[in-house]
C-alpha positions as CSV (number, residue, x, y, z in Angstrom):
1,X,-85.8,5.6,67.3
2,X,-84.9,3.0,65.2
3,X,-81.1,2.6,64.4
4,X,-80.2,3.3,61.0
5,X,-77.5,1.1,59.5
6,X,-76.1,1.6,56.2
7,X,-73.7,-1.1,56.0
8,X,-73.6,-5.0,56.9
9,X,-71.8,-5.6,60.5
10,X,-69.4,-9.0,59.8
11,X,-68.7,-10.1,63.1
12,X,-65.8,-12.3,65.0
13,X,-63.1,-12.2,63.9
14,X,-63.4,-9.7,61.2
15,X,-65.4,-7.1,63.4
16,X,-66.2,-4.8,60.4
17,X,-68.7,-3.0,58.2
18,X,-69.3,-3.9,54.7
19,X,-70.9,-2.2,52.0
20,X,-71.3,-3.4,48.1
21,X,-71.3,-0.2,45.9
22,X,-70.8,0.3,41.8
23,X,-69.9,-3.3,41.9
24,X,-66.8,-2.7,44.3
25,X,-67.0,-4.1,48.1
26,X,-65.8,-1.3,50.7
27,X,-65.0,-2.9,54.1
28,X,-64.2,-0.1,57.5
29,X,-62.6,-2.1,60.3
30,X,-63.6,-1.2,63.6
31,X,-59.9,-0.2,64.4
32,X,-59.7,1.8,61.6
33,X,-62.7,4.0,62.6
34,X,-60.9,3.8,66.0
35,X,-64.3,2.2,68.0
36,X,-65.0,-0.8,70.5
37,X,-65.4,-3.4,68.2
38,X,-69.0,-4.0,68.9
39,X,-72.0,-3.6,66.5
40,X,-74.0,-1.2,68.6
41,X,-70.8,1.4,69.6
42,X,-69.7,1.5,66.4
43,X,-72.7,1.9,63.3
44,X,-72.7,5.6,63.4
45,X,-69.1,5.7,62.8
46,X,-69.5,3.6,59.5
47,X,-72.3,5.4,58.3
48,X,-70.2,8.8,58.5
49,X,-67.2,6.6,57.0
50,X,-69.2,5.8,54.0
51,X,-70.9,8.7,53.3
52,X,-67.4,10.5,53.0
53,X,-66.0,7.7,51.1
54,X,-69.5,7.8,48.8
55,X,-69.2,11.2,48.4
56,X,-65.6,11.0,47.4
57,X,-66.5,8.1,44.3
58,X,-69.4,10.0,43.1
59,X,-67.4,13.4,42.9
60,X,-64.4,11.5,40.9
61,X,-67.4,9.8,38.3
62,X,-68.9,12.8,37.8
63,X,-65.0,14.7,36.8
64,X,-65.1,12.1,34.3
65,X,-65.7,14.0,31.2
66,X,-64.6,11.7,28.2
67,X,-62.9,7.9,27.7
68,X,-59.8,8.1,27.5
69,X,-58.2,7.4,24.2
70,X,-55.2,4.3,23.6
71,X,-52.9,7.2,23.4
72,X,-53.6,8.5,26.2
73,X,-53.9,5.4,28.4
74,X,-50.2,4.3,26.7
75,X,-48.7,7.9,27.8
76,X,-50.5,7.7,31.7
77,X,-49.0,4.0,32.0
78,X,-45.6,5.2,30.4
79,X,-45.9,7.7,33.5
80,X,-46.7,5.4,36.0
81,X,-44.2,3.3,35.2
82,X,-41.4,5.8,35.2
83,X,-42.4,7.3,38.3
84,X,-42.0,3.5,39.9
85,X,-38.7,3.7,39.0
86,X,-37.2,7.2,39.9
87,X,-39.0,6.2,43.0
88,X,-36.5,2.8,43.3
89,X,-33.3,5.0,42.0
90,X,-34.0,7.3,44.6
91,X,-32.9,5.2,47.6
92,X,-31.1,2.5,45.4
93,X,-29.3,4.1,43.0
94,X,-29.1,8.0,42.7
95,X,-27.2,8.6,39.7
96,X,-29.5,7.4,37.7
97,X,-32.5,9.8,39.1
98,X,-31.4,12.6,36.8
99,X,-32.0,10.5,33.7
100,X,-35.0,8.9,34.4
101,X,-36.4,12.6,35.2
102,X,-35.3,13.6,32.1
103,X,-37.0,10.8,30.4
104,X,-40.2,11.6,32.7
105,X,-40.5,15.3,31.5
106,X,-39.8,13.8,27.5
107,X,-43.0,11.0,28.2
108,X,-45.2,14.2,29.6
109,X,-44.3,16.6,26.4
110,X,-44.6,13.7,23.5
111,X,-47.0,13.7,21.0
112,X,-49.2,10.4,20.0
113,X,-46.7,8.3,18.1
114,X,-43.8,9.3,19.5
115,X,-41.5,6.5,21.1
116,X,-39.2,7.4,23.8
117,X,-36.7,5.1,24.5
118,X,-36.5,4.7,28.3
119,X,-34.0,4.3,31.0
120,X,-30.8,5.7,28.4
121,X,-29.4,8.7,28.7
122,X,-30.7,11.6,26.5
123,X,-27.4,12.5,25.3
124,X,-26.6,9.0,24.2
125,X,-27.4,8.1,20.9
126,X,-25.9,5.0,20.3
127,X,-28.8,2.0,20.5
128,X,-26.9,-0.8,21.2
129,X,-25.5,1.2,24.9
130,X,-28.9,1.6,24.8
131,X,-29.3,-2.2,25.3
132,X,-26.5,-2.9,27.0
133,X,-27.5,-1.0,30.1
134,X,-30.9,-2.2,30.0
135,X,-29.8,-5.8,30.4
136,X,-26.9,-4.4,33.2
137,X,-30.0,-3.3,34.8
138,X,-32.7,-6.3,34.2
139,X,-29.3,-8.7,35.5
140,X,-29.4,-7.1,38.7
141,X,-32.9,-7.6,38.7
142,X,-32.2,-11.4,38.5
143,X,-33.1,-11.5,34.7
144,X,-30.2,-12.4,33.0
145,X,-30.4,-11.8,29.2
146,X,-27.2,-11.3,27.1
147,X,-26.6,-10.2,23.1
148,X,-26.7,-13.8,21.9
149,X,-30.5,-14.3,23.1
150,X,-31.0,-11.6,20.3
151,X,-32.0,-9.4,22.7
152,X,-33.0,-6.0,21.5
153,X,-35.5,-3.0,22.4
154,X,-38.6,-4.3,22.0
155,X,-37.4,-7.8,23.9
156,X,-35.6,-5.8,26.6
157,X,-38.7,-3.1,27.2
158,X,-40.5,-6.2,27.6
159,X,-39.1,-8.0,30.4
160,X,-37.4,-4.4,31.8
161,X,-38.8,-1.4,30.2
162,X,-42.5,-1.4,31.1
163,X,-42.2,-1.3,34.3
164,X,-43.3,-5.1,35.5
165,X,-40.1,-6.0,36.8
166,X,-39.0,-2.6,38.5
167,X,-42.5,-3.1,40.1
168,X,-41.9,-6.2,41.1
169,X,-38.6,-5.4,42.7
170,X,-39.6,-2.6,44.5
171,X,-42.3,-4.4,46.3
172,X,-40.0,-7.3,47.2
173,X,-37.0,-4.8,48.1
174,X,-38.4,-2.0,49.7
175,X,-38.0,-2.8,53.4
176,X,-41.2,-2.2,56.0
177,X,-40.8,0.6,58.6
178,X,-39.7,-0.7,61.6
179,X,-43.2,-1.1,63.3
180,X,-44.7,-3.8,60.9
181,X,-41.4,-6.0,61.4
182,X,-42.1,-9.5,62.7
183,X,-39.1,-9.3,65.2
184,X,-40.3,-5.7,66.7
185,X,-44.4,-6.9,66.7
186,X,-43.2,-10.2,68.5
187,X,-41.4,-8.1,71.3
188,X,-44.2,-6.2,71.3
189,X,-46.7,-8.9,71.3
190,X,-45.5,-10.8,74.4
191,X,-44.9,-7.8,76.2
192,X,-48.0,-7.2,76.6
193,X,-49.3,-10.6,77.2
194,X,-46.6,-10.6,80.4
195,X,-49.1,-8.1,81.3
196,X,-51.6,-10.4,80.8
197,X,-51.4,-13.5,80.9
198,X,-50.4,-15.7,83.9
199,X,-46.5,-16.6,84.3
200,X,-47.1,-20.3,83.6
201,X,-48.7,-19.2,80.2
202,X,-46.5,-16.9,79.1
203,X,-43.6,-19.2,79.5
204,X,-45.3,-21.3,77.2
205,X,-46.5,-19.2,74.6
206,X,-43.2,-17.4,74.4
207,X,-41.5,-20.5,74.2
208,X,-43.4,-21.8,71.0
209,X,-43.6,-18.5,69.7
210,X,-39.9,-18.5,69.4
211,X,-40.5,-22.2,67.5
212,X,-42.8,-21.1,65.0
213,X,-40.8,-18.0,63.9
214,X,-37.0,-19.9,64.1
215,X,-38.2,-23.4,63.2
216,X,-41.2,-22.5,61.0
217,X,-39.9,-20.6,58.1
218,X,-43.2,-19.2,57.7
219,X,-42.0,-15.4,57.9
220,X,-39.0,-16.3,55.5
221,X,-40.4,-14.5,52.4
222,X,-43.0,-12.6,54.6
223,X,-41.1,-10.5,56.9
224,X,-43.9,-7.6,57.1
225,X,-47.1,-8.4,59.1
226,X,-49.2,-6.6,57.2
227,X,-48.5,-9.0,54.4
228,X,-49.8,-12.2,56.8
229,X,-52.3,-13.4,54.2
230,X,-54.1,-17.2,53.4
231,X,-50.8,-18.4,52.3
232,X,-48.9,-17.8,55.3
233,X,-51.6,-19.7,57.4
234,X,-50.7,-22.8,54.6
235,X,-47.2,-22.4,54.9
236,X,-47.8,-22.6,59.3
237,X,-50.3,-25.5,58.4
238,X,-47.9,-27.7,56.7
239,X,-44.9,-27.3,58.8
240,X,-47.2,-27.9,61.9
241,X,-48.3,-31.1,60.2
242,X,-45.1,-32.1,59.4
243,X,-43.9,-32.1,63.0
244,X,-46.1,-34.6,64.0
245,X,-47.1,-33.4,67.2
246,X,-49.6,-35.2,69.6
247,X,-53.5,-33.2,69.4
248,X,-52.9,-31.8,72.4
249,X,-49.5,-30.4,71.3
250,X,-50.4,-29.6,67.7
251,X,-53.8,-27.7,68.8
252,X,-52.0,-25.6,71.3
253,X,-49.1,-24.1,69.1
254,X,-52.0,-23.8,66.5
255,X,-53.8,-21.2,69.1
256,X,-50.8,-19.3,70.1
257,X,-50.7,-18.7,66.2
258,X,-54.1,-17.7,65.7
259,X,-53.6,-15.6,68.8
260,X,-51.0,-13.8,67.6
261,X,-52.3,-13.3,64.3
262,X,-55.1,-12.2,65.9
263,X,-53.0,-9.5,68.0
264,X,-52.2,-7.8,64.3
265,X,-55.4,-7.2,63.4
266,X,-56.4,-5.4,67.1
267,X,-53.1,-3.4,67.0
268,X,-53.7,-1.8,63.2
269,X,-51.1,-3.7,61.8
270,X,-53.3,-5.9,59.8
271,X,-55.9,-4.7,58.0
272,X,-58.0,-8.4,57.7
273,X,-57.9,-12.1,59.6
274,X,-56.8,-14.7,57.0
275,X,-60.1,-16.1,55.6
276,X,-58.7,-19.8,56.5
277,X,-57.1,-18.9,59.6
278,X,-60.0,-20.5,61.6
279,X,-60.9,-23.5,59.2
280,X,-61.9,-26.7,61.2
281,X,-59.4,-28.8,59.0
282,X,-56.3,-27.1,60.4
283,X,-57.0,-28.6,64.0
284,X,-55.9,-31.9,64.5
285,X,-58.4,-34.1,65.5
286,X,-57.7,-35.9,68.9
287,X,-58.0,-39.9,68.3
288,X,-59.6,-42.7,70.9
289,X,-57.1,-44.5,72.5
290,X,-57.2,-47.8,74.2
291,X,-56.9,-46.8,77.7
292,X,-54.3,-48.1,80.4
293,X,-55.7,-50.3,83.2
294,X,-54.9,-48.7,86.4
295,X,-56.2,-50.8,88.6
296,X,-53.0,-51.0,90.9
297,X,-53.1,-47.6,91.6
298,X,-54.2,-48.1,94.9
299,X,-51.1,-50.2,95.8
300,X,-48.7,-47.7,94.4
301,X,-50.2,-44.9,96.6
302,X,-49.9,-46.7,99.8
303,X,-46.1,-47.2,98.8
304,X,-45.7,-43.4,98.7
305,X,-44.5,-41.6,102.0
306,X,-47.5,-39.7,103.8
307,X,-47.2,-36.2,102.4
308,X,-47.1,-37.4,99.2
309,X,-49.9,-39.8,98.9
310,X,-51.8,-36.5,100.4
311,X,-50.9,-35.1,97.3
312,X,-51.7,-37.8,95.1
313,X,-54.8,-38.4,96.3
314,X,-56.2,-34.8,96.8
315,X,-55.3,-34.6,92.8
316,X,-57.2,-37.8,92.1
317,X,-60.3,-36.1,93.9
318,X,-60.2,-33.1,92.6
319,X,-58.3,-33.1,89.3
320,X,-55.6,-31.2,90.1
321,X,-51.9,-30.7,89.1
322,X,-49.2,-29.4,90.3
323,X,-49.8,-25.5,90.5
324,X,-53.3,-26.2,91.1
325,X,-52.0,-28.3,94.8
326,X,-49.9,-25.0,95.0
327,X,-52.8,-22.5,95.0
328,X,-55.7,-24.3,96.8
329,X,-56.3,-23.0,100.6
330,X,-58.4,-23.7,103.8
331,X,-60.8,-21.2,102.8
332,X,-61.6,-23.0,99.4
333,X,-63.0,-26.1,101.7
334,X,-66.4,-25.7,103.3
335,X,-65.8,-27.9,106.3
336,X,-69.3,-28.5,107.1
337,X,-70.4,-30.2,104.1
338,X,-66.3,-31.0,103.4
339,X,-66.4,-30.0,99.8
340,X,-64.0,-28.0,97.8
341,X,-64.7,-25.4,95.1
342,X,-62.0,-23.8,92.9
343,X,-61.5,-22.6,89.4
344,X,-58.3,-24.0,87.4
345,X,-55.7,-21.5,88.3
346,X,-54.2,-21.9,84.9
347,X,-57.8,-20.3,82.7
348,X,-59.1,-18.9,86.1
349,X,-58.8,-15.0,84.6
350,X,-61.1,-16.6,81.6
351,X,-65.1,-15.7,82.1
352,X,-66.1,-19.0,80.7
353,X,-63.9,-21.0,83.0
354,X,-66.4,-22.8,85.3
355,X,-66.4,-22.6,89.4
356,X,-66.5,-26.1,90.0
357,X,-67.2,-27.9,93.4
358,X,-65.8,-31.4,94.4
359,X,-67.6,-33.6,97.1
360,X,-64.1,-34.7,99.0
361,X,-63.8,-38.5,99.5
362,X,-63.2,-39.6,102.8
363,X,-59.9,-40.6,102.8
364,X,-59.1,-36.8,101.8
365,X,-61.5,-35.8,104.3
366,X,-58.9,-37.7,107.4
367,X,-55.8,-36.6,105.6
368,X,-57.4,-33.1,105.9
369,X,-57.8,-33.3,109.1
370,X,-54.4,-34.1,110.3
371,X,-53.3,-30.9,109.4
372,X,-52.6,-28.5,112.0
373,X,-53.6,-25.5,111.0
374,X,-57.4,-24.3,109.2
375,X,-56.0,-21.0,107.2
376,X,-54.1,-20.1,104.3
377,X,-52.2,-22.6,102.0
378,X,-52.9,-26.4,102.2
379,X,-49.6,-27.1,101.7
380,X,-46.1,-25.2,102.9
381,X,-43.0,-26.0,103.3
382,X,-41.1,-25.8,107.2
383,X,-40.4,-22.2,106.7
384,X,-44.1,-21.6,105.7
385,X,-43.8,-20.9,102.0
386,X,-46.3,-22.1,98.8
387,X,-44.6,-25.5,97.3
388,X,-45.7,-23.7,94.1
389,X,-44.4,-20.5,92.9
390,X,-45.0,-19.0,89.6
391,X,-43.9,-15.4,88.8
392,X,-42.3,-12.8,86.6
393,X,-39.0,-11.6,87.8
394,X,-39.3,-7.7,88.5
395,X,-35.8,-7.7,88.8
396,X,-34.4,-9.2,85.6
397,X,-30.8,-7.1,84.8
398,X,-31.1,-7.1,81.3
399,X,-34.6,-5.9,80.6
400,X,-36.4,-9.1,79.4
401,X,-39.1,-10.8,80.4
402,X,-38.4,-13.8,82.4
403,X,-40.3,-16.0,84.7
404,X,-39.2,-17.8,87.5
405,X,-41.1,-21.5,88.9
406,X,-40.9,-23.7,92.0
407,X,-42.0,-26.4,91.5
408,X,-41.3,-28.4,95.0
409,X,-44.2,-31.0,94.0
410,X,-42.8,-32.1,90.9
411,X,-39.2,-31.9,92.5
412,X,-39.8,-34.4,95.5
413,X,-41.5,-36.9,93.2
414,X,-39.1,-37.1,90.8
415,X,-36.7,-37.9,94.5
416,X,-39.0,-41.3,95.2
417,X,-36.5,-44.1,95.3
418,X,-39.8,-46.1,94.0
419,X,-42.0,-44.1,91.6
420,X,-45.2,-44.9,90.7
421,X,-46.1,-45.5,86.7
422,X,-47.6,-41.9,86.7
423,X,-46.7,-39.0,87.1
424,X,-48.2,-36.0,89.4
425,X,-49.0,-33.9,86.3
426,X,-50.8,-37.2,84.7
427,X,-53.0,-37.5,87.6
428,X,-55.9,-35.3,85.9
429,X,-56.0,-36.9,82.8
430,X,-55.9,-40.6,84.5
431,X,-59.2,-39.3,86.4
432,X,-60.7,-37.8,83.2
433,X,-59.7,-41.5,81.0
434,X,-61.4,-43.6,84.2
435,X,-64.6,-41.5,84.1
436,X,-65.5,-41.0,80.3
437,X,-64.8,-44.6,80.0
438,X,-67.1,-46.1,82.5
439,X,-68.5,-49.2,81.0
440,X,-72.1,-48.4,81.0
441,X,-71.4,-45.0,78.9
442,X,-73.2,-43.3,81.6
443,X,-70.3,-40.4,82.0
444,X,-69.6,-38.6,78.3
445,X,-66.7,-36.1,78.0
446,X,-68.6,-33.5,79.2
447,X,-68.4,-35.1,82.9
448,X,-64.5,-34.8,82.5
449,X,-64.7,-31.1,81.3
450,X,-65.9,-30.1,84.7
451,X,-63.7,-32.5,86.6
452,X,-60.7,-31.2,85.1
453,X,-62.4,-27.7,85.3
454,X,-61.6,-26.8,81.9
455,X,-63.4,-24.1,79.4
456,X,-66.4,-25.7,77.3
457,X,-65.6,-26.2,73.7
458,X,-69.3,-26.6,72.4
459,X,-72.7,-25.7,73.1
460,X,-73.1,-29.2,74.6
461,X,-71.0,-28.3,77.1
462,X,-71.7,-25.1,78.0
463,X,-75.2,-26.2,78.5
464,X,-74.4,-29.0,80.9
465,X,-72.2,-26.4,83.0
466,X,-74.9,-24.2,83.1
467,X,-77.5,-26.5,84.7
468,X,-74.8,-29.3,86.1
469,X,-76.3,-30.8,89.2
470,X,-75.3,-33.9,90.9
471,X,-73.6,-35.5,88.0
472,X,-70.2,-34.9,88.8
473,X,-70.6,-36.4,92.2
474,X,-72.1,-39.6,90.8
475,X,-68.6,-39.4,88.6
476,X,-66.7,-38.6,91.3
477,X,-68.2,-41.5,93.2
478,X,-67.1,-44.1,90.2
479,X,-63.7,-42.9,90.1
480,X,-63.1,-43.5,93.6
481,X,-64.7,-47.0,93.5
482,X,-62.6,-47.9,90.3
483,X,-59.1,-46.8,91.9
484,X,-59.6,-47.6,95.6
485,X,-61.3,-51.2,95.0
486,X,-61.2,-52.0,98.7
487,X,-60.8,-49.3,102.0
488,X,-57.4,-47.2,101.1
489,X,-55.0,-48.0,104.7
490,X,-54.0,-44.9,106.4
491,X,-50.9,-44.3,108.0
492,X,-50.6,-44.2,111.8
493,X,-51.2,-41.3,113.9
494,X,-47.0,-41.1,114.6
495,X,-46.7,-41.3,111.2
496,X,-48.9,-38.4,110.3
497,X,-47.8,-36.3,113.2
498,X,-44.3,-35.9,111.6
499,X,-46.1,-35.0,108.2
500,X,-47.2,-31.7,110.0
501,X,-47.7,-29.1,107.4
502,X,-45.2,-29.9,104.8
């Protein structure tokens, strides 16, 4: 049987049903009717939705018995408007309730014509007390009008009276409940990606969370998430501008923002995405640099000592970094064809994140083999444990979240009494620069998407992931050629024999 939809399903990142009726658009979230927010789990919901909500509009047109007359839509403003107010003086200021029910019940019994003079008390007679506390109270409400402005009732009912500025000031006074506070949905927000996400990325995307909301000022007359709207992703925009940030930088506090944002809208606190919140323009396109020569590369790993030029070049084979020479084991090698096949431990929980395998070069291959064992970790230290550690700290005193890194490839590095004009955590994107600029444009950045074994950003490149075949070994093949111009000397066999395992 066919399915029988009777709204229009808007997709990512809305993830809605829409429906034009009477002239007036009606839009059902998928969190609001509590589904998956697919197309297929959750049409019959939104037809049920509707037809209540239909069913509700036609019922109130057809209890529509007459227009309303100008007296009559004067008296139900008059009413509205008062009821704003003894709604304010209830939790602002209390002995002024009495009055303005007083004044309510007069507005309710009056007769067309009649003028009731509001917010006085009905005792008082006198019109110019009348006055006075209607500009006591528009002062407070930052409108500051005295006698010699010729104010007087009609002025005063206009800027006080009618309601627009006791509107006004409720809205901006009238504090959110504690659950749509930007302090409480943060805390909430990264406690759950510590469930999450890995501890490497949650240190970072708590740490420029924290900058966007103290640095930012973006929240500073927007304290309530459910009033995150366009202009709050133009306020983010132009302070993330003004910083100045490199791409790479600028793009990745941009995500954590949308990410968040994003978090609202699953958790029910906001009701719709910002329609710019994913505009191309607020991405900061990454410009073409001249790249560095490295061809004394080779010279500056043969100064390094023997465990570290293991490091170095493993890296340069495989584009690793740091925590990715921390994770990779024995049983990641297939020593019969002596390849290696990982995933980047940083995205490896992401679907799209590509398994990629790396034909080893044979100067990896002999440093390989001088290890003594075939099992486990790569790389140890003498009492046997990772040289990279990343990891919450179950056992944190004061509640909070906190992760705790070693880092003991970084650490002896940065201990070379001779250090190289890279860094280890440069190595990847060296590699990536060498290959993409090979002179006969033969690699494109899509070769050093699966060398660094990132996520594909376009259909381009999920296309050549898909049906990748010996490409990256012909790349792999150039970068070797470009940074080990002549055979790379190896160490002697003492030498490597007091490397061991460390």
């Amino acid at each position: 049987m066919a399915r029988c939809m009777k709204l229009t399903w808007d997709g990512h990142p809305n993830y809605r049903w829409t429906i034009m009726y009477k002239s007036v658009r009606y839009r059902f979230s998928c969190t609001q009717l509590k589904c998956p927010r697919t197309k297929e789990d959750s049409y019959q919901a939104a037809n049920e939705a509707w037809d209540k909500k239909k069913a509700q509009i036609d019922a109130a047109a057809s209890n529509i018995s007459a227009p309303l007359n100008y007296d009559d839509i004067c008296k139900a403003r008059e009413l509205v408007q008062i009821d704003q107010k003894i709604s304010y003086a209830q939790q602002n200021m209390p002995d002024k309730v009495k009055e303005l029910k007083i004044i309510k019940k007069l507005i309710k019994n009056s007769e067309p014509g009649d003028y009731i003079i509001q917010d006085c008390e009905a005792k008082n007679e006198d019109p110019m007390a009348e006055i006075r506390e209607n500009i006591r109270i528009a002062d407070m409400c930052g409108i500051h009008v005295t006698m010699s402005h010729g104010a007087y009732p009609p002025l005063v009912n206009d800027l006080f009276g009618r309601g627009k500025v006791w509107k006004d000031r409720i809205n901006r006074q009238k504090a959110p409940s504690e659950r749509f506070m930007f302090g409480n949905c943060i805390k909430l927000f990264l406690e759950e990606q510590s469930r999450n996400a890995r501890p490497s990325t949650y240190l970072e995307l708590s740490k420029y969370i924290v900058l966007i909301t103290n640095e930012a000022g973006i929240w500073s007359d927007q304290y309530d998430v459910s009033k995150i709207n366009t202009e709050t992703v133009n306020n983010f925009s132009k302070w993330l501008y003004s910083k100045n940030y490199t791409p790479g930088t600028h793009n990745k506090i941009l995500g954590f923002f949308r990410r968040f944002v994003n978090w609202t809208v699953e958790d029910g606190l906001l009701t719709d995405l910002p329609s710019n919140l994913f505009k191309k323009t607020l991405r900061k396109k990454i410009t073409v640099k001249k790249v560095r020569s490295f061809d004394n590369v080779m010279v500056q790993i043969n100064d390094l000592p023997i465990r570290i030029r293991f490091w170095t070049i493993l890296a340069f084979n495989c584009g690793m970094g740091p925590v990715d020479l921390g994770s990779v084991t024995w049983e990641d090698i297939d020593q019969n064809n002596w390849t290696l096949t990982r995933r980047r431990v940083k995205t490896s929980d992401h679907k799209e994140t590509p398994d990629v395998t790396y034909k080893l070069w044979p100067e990896t291959i002999k440093l390989l083999q001088t290890l003594p064992h075939r099992s486990g970790h790569l790389f140890l230290t003498e009492t046997g444990t990772p040289l990279y550690k990343s990891a919450y700290d179950t056992q944190s005193s004061n509640g909070s979240t906190t992760v705790i890194t070693t880092d003991l490839f970084s650490s002896y590095w940065n201990k070379l009494a001779k250090k190289p004009t890279f860094t280890l955590g440069k190595i990847r994107s060296i590699g990536s620069s060498i290959i993409e600029n090979e002179p006969s444009g033969k690699f494109v950045s899509k070769h050093s998407v699966l060398y660094n074994g990132r996520m594909p950003r376009n259909i381009d490149e999920k296309n050549y992931l898909h049906n990748r075949l010996t490409f990256l070994d012909d790349a792999l093949k150039y970068l070797r050629e470009t940074l080990f111009s002549e055979p790379l000397s190896m160490a002697g066999v003492s030498e490597i024999n007091k490397f061991k395992n460390t």
